[in-house]
C-alpha positions in Angstrom: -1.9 -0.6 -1.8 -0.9 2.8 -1.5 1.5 3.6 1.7 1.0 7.3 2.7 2.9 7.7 5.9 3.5 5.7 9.3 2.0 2.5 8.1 -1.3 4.3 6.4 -2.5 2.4 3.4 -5.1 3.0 1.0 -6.9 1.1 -2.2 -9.2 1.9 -4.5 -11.7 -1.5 -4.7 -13.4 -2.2 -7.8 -16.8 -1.2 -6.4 -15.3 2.2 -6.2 -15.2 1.9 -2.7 -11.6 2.8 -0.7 -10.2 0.4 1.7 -7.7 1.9 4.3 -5.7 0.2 6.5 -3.3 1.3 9.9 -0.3 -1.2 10.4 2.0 -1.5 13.2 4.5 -0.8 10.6 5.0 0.3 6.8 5.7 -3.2 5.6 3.3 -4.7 3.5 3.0 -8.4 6.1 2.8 -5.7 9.2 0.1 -6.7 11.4 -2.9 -4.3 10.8 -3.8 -2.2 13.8 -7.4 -0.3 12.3 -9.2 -1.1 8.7 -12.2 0.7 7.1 -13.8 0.6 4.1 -15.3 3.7 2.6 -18.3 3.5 0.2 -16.9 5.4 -3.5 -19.7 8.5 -2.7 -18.7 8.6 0.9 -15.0 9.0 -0.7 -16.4 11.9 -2.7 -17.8 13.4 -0.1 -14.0 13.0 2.0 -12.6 14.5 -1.4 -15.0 17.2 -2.3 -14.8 18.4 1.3 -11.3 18.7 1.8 -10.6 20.4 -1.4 -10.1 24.4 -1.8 -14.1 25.0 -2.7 -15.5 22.5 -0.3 -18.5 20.2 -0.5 -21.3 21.0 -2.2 -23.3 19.0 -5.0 -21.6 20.1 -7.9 -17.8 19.3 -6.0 -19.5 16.2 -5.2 -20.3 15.3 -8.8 -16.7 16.1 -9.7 -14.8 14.7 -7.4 -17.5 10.9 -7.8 -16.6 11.4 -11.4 -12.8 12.0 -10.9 -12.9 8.6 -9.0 -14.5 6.5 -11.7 -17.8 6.6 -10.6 -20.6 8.8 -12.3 -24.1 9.8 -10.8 -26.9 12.0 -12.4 -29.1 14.0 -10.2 -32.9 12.2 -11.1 -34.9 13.9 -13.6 
């Protein structure tokens, strides 16, 4: 897992969802305090959102794409 700060962890899953986790501490056998999983266009949505241009359906697409996963508006 990734350790961002103060015992914040993140992993991509191979669904393309994002598990995060709060521990009491940084270390990896810390006891875990909070833990969410966040479905892969969920995560977009967090991404596309906080980037410079915002959410909309074409940041969406990007960043769903940029994460691995690829969806095509319906003809």
């Amino acid at each position: 897992m990734f350790h961002w700060n103060h015992g914040w962890f993140f992993r991509r899953l191979p669904n393309g969802s994002v598990h995060i986790q709060k521990r009491k501490t940084a270390h990896d056998n810390a006891e875990v305090e909070v833990e969410a999983t966040i479905p892969a266009a969920e995560w977009a949505s967090v991404v596309a959102a906080v980037s410079q241009w915002g959410e909309s359906g074409p940041t969406w697409q990007i960043a769903l794409a940029f994460h691995g996963e690829i969806h095509h508006d319906p003809v």
